[in-house]
N, C-alpha and C positions, 0 to 999 in steps of 0.2 A: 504494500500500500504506500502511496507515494504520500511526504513529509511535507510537500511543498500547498501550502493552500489555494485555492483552484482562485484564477485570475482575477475575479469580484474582488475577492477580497485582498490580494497584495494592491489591485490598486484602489482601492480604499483606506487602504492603510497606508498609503504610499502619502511623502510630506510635501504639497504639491505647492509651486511658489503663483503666485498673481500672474497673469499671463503679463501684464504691465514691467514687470519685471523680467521675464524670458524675454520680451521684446529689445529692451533697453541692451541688456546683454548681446544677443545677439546683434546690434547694430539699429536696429527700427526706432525710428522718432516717434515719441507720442502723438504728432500730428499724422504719424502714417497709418498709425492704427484707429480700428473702429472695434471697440468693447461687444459683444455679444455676453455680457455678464464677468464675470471674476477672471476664470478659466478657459477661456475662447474667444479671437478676435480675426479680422478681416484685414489682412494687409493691406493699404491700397498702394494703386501700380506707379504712382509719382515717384516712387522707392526709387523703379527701372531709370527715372531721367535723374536723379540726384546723385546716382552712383555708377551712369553711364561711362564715365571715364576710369572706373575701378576693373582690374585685374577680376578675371573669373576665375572658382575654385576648381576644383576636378569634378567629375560626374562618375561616382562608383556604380554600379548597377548590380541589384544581386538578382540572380536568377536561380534556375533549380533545372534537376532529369525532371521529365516525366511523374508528376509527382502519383502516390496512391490517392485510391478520394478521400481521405483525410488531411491533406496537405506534407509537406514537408517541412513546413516551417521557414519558407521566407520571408515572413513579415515578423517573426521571433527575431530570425540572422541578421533582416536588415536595423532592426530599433536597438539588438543590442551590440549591432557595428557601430550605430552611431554614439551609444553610450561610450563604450568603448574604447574611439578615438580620440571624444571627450576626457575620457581619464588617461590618456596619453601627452597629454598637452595640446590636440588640436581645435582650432573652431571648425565646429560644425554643424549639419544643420540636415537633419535628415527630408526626405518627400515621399508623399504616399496618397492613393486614393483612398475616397472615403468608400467603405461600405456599402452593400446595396442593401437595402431590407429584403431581398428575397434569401440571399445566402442566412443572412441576422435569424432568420424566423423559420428557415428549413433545416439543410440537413447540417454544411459547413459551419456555419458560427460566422462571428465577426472576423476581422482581420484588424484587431489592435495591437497585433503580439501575443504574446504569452507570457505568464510567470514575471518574471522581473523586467522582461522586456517589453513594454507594453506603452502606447500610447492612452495616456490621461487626461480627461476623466474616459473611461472608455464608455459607460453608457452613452453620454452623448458623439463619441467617434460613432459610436456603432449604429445609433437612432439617428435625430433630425439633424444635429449639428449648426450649423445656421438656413438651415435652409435651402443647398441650393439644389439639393435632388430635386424639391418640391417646384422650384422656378424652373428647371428643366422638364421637368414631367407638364408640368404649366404650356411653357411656350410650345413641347410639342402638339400638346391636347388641341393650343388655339390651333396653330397651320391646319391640325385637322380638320377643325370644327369649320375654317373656311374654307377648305377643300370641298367641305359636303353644303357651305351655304354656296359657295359659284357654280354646284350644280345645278341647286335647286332655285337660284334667282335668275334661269335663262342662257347660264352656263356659257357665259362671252368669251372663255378662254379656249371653248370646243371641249374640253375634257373628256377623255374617253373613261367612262366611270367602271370598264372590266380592266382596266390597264392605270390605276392610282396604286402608287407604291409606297406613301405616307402612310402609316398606323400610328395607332394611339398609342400610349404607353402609361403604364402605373408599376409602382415599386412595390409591390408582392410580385410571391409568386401564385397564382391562377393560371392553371390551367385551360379553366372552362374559357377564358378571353383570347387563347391562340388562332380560335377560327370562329366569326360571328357573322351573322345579318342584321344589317344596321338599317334606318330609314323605317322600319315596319310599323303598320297603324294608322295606313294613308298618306295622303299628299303633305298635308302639314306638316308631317313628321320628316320629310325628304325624300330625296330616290333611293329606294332601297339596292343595295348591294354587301358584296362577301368581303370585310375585311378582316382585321385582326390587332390585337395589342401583342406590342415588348414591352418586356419587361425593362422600365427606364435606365438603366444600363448598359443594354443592347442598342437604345434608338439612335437615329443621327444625331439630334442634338446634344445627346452628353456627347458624343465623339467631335464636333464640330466645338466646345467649350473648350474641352480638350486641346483640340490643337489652335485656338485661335492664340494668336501675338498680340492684338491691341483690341480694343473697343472698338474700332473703326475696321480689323480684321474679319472681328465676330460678326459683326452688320455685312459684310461683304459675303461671307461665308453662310451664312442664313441665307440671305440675296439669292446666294450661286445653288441650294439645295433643289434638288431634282423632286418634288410631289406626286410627278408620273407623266404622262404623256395625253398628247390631244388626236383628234381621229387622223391626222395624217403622219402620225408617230413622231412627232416632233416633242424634246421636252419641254414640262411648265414647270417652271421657279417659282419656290415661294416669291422673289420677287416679280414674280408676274402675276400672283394671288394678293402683293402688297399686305404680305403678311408678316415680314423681314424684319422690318422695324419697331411692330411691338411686340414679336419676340427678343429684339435685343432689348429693348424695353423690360421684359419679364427678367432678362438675362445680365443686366446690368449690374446688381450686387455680387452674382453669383460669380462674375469673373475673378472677382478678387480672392485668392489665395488665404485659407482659414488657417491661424498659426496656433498650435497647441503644444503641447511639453509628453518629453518619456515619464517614467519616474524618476530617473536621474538627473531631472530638469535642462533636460537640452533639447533644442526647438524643434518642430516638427509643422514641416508647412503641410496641411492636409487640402487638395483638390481635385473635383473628378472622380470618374468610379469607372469610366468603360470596362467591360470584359474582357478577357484578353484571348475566349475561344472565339466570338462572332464579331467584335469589336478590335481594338488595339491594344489595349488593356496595360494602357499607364497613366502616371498623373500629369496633369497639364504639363504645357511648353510653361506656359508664366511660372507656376512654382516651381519650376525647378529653374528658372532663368533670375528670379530672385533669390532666391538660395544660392545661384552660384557667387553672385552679386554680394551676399551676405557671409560666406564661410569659405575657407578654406578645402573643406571636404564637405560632398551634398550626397548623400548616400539615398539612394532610389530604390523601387524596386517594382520589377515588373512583373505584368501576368504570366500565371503557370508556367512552362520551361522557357529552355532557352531556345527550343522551335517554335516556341511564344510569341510571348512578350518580348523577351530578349529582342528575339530579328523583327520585331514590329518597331521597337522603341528605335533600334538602329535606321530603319528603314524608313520607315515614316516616321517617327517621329524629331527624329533628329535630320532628318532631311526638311520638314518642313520650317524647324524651329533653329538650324543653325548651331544645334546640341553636338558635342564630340566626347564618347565615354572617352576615360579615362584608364579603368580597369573595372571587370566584372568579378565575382562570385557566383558560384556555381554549390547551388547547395546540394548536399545529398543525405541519406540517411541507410541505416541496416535496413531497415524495415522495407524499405522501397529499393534499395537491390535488391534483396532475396527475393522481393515480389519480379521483380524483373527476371531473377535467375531461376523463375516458376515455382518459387514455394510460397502456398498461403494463400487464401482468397480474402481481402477486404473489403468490408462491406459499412458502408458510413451510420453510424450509428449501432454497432455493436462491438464485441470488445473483441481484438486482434485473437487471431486463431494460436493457439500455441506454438508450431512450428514457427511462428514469426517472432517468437521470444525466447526461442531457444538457440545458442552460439551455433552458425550451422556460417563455416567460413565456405566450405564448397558450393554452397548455395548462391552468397556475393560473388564470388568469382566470377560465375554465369552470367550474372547480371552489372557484371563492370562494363561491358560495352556499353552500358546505356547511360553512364557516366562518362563515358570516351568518346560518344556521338556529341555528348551538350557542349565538354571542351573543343570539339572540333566544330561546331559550329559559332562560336564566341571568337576560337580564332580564325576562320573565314574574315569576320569582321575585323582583322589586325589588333584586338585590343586582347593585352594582357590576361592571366584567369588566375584567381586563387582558389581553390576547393576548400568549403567548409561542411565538414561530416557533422552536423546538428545529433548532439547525444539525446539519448533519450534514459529512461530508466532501466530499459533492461537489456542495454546493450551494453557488451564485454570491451575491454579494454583492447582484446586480442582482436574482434572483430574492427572495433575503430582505427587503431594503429595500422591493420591490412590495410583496408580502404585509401589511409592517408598516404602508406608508401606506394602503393600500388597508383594513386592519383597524378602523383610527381612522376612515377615510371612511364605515364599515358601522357605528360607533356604540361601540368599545369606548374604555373612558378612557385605553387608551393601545397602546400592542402594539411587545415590545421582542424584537430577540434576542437568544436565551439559546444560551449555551457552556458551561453547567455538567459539559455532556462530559467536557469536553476539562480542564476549567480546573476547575472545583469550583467554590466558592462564587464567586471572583472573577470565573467568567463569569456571576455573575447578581446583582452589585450593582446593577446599573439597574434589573433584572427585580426586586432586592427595594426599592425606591425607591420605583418604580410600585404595586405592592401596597400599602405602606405608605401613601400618598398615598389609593388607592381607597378602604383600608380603616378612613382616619380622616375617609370622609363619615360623616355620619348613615345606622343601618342602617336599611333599610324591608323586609326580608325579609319574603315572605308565600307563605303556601301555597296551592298551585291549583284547590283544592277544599275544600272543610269537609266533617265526619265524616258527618253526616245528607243527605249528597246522596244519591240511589240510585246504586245499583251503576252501571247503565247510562251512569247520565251523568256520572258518575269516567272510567270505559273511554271515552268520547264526548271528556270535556275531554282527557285525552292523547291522543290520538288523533289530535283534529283541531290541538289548539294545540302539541303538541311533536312532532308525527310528519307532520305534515299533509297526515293526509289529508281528504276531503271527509265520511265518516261512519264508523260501524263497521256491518260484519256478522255474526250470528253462526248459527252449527252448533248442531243441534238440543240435544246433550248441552252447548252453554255457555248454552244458553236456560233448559236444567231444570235446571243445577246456581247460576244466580242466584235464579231461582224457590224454591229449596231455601233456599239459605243464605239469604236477605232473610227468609225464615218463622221459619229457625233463631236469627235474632236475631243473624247476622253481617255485615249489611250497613251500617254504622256505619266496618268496617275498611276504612285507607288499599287501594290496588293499588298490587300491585307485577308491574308486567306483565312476561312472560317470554317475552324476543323477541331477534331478532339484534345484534349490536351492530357486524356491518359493516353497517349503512346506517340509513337514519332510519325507514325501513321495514319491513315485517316479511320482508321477501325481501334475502337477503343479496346482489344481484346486481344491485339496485337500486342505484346511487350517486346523488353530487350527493345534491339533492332532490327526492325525488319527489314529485310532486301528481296530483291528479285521478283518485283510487284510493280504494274502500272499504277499511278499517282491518279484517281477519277473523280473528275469535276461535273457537277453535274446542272450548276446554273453559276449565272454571274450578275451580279447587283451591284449596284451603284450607290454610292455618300460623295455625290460631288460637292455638297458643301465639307465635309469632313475632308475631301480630297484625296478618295482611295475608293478604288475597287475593289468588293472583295467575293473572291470565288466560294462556292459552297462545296465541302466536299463532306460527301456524305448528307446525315439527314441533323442539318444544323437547328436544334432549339431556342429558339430569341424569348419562349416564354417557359420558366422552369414551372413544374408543379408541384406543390405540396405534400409530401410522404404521410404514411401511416399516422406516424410520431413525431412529427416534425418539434426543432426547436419551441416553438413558441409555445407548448403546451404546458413548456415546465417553465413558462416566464409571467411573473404576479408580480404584485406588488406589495411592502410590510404595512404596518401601523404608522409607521416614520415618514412614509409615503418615498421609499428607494424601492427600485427593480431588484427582485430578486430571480435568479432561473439565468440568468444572461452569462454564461459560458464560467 
């Protein structure tokens, strides 16, 4: 039985300083902040013009293999890298998305960390925060709501209402909202047709928040969003719906960057939430371009692997935003080799099979290629990698020690383990050493394609060089919708492919590495406000549904009026 008290409570008990305070330290004027109460504020972006001529810090970025569906723990490694560095002597300043309420209230949990590594106060990381899911979820509901009023008022824009590709969006997860019929109960009520809700995580617009640069970016980028098409297949913009402008209207708080503290009160800018299987799934270009502005070291962290998030944030994100990592981390764990190297079935929401807690080193061996694929896709991108083996309780010292010399033998510049669990920053002074070390080579960061490649052979380079497989195939409707967009003057944009993120493949059942498989796409979609394409492979879910026992069942409230059940 584990000693350590389940994450409520260290941070509750955690001695948390005035965010007025984290800010000053970190560098922020009190005229740059905007208070959301004691413990949470709003940077705003005049920050970027006051400190324009300041040196930028490095951009760490942790990543992970293929994690199990219980995670592996990269938002533990990244809060308690940043601790970490902190108690090394450096400034720093960690970045992260917020939350979406459908992971919060199903199967996964929040993503504040764990145990000593955790962002505070974490009910509110995990819940409303300031708001800006809600202004997102907002500005998408309006564009839709006009989408379905220029139908219905004589439809001057032609819109072809079997071919509208705007959906609603709300932050559960609902099931029953994946597929509906809208307009029903007569003419007043509108024209009826089949559409559908994402879950607001999924939708353009957090992705479009995400990568915008200025106020005047995000107006543009709303402007530029694709709604769907009119009867001679031509696309309609929200700014053709003039609906641009009070979504950035809706979206105007929400650009600014929300700064909140670890337990070991070092800063944490929290913005954004994308996905990082259907989505891009990291936190904005601004927070992390203020943090660089502001720290020495800006430790990131992206969605699920490094055939993730990782090659999203490379790719798009740092292509649109002017970003260059620095060095990555590559998390890994026992539990999720041996699952790699076929032992053990897990299942989220029950307790690990025994084989998976008992020292079985032939078993990680199996499954070190799938920690040998993440470093080789980190170095495709020229940047640096440390490997950190995240402990857990009942993994052997024999087991840990293999993984970390066996890590350095596959090519990474170093591979320590980390206990930031348990311990907080102090178990990952070595872990912030090594990074520090990677991260003052010379960068050679590069992107794995250029803008003017065709579509085709973008989908080709990830495919074969990060997923590897032998080619791609594609289904007749991803045949005619590149065909489409390459005419439409859209094939210039990065991909951001939307696939599984249990395996390197597009079949979540596939572990290890798979090889000697065609890569199969089977449709292709459009975020031209977001500014990325992104292919489907497989059968991609944008609206999760509710299990048996989900989270929320075991979340109440006391006498005192605090949350209790929340992880």
């Amino acid at each position: 039985m584990s000693s350590i008290p389940c994450d409520l409570a260290i941070a509750r008990a955690a001695h948390l300083k005035p965010i007025t305070e984290i800010a000053r330290a970190a560098g922020i004027q009190d005229d740059e902040l905007e208070l959301y109460g004691r413990l949470k504020a709003k940077v705003s972006l005049d920050l970027l013009d006051r400190l324009k001529d300041s040196p930028n810090g490095k951009l760490i970025v942790v990543t992970a293999i293929p994690p199990t569906p219980l995670g592996e723990g990269k938002s533990v490694t990244a809060v308690g890298l940043g601790q970490a560095l902190a108690r090394i002597g450096k400034k720093v300043c960690n970045t992260c998305r917020q939350p979406s309420q459908g992971p919060t209230f199903g199967i996964k949990g929040g993503a504040a960390g764990g145990g000593y590594s955790q962002v505070v106060p974490m009910e509110d990381f995990n819940l409303h925060l300031t708001g800006d899911f809600h202004a997102v979820t907002a500005a998408q509901n309006l564009c839709a709501a006009m989408v379905d009023a220029s139908l219905m008022h004589g439809n001057k824009l032609n819109l072809d209402p079997f071919n509208i590709t705007w959906r609603r969006a709300v932050d559960v997860n609902d099931r029953v909202l994946r597929d509906i019929v809208i307009g029903l109960g007569g003419r007043l009520n509108g024209f009826p047709r089949e559409t559908g809700f994402d879950i607001t995580a999924a939708c353009e617009t957090m992705s479009i928040l995400a990568l915008a640069t200025s106020l005047r970016d995000l107006r543009n980028r709303l402007g530029r969003a694709v709604v769907g098409f009119n009867k001679d297949g031509k696309p309609v913009t929200a700014e053709d719906l003039q609906a641009a402008g009070a979504m950035t209207v809706l979206l105007k708080d929400a650009l600014r960057p929300n700064l909140m503290q670890t337990i070991e009160n070092t800063p944490v800018l929290v913005h954004c939430g994308p996905f990082g299987n259907v989505a891009h799934g990291n936190n904005s270009i601004l927070a992390d371009k203020v943090a660089l502005k502001l720290a020495d070291y800006v430790v990131t962290e992206s969605g699920f692997g490094a055939d993730m998030g990782y090659e999203k944030l490379v790719n798009i994100t740092c292509r649109q935003g002017g970003l260059e990592v620095a060095a990555a981390v590559v998390v890994t764990t026992v539990r999720a080799l041996k699952m790699h190297g076929g032992v053990g079935k897990i299942v989220a929401g029950k307790p690990l099979p025994p084989e998976l807690i008992q020292e079985n080193i032939p078993a990680i061996e199996r499954g070190l290629p799938a920690l040998g694929a993440a470093l080789c896709i980190v170095k495709l991108t020229g940047v640096p990698v440390i490997v950190a083996v995240n402990r857990f309780e009942t993994d052997t010292d024999a087991e840990l020690n293999f993984i970390a010399e066996r890590a350095r033998e596959m090519g990474a510049e170093d591979a320590i383990v980390s206990d930031v669990f348990a311990r907080g920053g102090a178990g990952g002074t070595e872990l912030a050493e090594a990074v520090v070390k990677a991260a003052d080579q010379p960068s050679k960061m590069r992107l794995l394609y250029p803008d003017d490649l065709p579509i085709k052979d973008k989908i080709r380079t990830l495919a074969t060089r990060v997923y590897g497989a032998d080619d791609v195939e594609y289904q007749p409707e991803a045949e005619r919708k590149i065909k489409l967009y390459t005419e439409l003057g859209f094939g210039r944009l990065p991909i951001c492919m939307a696939k599984t993120h249990l395996s390197y493949s597009h079949n979540p059942d596939w572990k290890g590495v798979p090889k000697g498989y065609k890569f199969p796409i089977r449709d292709l979609r459009l975020s031209a406000g977001a500014g990325f394409l992104y292919p489907l492979a497989g059968e991609m879910m944008t609206m999760p549904g509710l299990g048996s026992s989900p989270a929320a069942v075991r979340v109440d409230i006391d006498e005192q009026g605090q949350a209790q059940g929340l992880f």
